[in-house]
C-alpha positions as CSV (number, residue, x, y, z in Angstrom):
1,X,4.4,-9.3,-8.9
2,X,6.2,-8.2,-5.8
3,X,4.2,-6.8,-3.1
4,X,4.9,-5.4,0.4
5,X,2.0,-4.6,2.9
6,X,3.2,-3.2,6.3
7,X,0.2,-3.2,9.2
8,X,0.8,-3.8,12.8
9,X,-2.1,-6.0,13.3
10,X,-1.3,-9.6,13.2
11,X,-4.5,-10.5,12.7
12,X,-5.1,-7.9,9.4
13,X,-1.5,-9.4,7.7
14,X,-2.9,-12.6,7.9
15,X,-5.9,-11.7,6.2
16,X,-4.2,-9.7,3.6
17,X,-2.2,-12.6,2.7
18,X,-4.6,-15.2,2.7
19,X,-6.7,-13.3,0.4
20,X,-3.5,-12.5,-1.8
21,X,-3.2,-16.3,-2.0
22,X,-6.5,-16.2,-3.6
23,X,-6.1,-13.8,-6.0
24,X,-5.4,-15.4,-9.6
25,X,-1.9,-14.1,-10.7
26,X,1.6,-14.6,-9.3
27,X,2.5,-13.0,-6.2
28,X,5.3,-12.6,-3.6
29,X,4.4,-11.0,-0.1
30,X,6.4,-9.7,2.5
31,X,4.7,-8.7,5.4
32,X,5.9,-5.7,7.9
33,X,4.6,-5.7,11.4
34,X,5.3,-2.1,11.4
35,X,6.7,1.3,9.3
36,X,10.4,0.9,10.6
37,X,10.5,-2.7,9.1
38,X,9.3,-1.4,5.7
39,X,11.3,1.4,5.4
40,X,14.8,-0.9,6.4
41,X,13.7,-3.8,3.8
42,X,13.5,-0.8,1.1
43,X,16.5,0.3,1.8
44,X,18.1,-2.9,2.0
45,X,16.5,-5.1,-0.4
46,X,17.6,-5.0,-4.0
47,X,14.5,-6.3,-5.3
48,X,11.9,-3.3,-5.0
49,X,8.0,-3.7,-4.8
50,X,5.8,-3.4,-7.4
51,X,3.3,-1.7,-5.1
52,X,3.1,-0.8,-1.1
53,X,0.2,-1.4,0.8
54,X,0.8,1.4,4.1
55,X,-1.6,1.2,7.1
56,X,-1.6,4.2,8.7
57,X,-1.6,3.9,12.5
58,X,1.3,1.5,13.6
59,X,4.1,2.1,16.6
60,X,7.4,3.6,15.8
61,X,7.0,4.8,12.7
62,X,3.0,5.3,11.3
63,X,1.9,5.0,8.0
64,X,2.6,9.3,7.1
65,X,6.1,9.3,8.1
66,X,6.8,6.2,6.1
67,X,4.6,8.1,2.7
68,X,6.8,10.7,3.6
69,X,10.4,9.0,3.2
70,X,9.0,7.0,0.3
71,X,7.9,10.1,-1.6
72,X,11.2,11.6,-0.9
73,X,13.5,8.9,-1.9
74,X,14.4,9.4,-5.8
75,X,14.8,5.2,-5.6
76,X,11.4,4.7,-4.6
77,X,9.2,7.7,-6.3
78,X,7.0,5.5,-9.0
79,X,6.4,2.6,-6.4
80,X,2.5,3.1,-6.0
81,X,1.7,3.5,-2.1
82,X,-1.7,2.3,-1.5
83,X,-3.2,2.9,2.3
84,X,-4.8,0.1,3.9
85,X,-7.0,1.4,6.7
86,X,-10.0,1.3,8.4
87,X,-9.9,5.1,8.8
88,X,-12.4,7.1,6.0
89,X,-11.7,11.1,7.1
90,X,-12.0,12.7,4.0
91,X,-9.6,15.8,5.3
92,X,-6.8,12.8,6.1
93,X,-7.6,10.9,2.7
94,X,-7.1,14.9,0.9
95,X,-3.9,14.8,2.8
96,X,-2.3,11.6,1.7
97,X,-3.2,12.4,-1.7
98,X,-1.4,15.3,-1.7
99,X,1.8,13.7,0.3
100,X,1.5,11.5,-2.8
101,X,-0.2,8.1,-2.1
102,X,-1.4,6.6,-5.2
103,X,-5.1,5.1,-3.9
104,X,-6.8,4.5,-1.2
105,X,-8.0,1.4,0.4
106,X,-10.4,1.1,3.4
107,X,-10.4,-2.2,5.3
108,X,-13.5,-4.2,4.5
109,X,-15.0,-6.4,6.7
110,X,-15.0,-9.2,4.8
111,X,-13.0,-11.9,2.8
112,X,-14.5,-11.8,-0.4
113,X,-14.8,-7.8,-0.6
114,X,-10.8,-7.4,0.9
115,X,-9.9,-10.2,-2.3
116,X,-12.1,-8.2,-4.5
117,X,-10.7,-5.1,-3.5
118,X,-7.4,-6.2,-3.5
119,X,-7.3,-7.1,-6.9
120,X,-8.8,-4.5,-8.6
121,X,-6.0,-2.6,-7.5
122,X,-3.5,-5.5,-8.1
123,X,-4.8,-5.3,-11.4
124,X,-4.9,-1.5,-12.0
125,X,-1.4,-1.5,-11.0
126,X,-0.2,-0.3,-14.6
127,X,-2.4,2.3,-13.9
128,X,-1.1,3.6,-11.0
129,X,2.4,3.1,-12.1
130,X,1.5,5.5,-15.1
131,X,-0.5,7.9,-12.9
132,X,3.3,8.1,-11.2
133,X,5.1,8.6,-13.7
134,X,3.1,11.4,-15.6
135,X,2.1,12.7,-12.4
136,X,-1.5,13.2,-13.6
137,X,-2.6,13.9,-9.7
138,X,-4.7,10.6,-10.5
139,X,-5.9,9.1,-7.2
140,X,-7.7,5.8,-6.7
141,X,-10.2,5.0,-4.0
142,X,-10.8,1.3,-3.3
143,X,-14.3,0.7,-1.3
């Protein structure tokens, strides 16, 4: 499995990753330190994601402009998009639903509950690739 996270905090990639290393299946990272570096590896790399995790609030280019292109980009349009955040406004979670994220994750707190979390949706992932594809309007919330 393939996965790309992009988050401007140093500190939160690390995290991410370390818990990914715990998680029980096979897994490739690649880390963005912001939006703009996501968006060029997507268009660059031949080997495409299996899911995105998108923080929202990063410099140059924040985690709605980067749904944005994603959802309109015909290559890219049954990649699930998953934001990471520590943001919970239900009026901006309503909104990237409808820009067409796939779930919702909100930053925990700690290790255990961030590897848990991850995983269920690591796991769901033929879930939210189907949820894609049909677009059922299905929308997952990781909390």
């Amino acid at each position: 499995m393939n996965i790309f996270l992009a988050d401007d905090d140093e500190e939160d990639r690390l995290f991410f990753a370390e818990a990914l290393k715990e998680i029980p299946l096979s897994i490739e990272t690649s880390a963005f330190a912001d939006g703009v570096g996501l968006m060029g590896n997507l268009y660059s790399d031949e080997k495409l994601p299996d899911i995105i995790f998108l923080d929202l609030n990063m410099p140059m280019m924040n985690g709605f402009e980067c749904l944005s292109d994603i959802r309109d980009d015909e290559k890219f349009k049954n990649i699930p998009v998953i934001i990471y955040s520590t943001s919970y406004l239900k009026k901006e979670i309503e909104q990237l639903r409808r820009m067409g994220a796939t779930g919702y994750l909100r930053k925990p707190s700690s290790f255990n509950q961030l590897k848990t979390l991850i995983y269920k949706c690591v796991k769901n992932l033929q879930d939210l690739q189907m949820a894609l594809k049909n677009a059922t309007g299905n929308f997952f919330i990781y909390d």
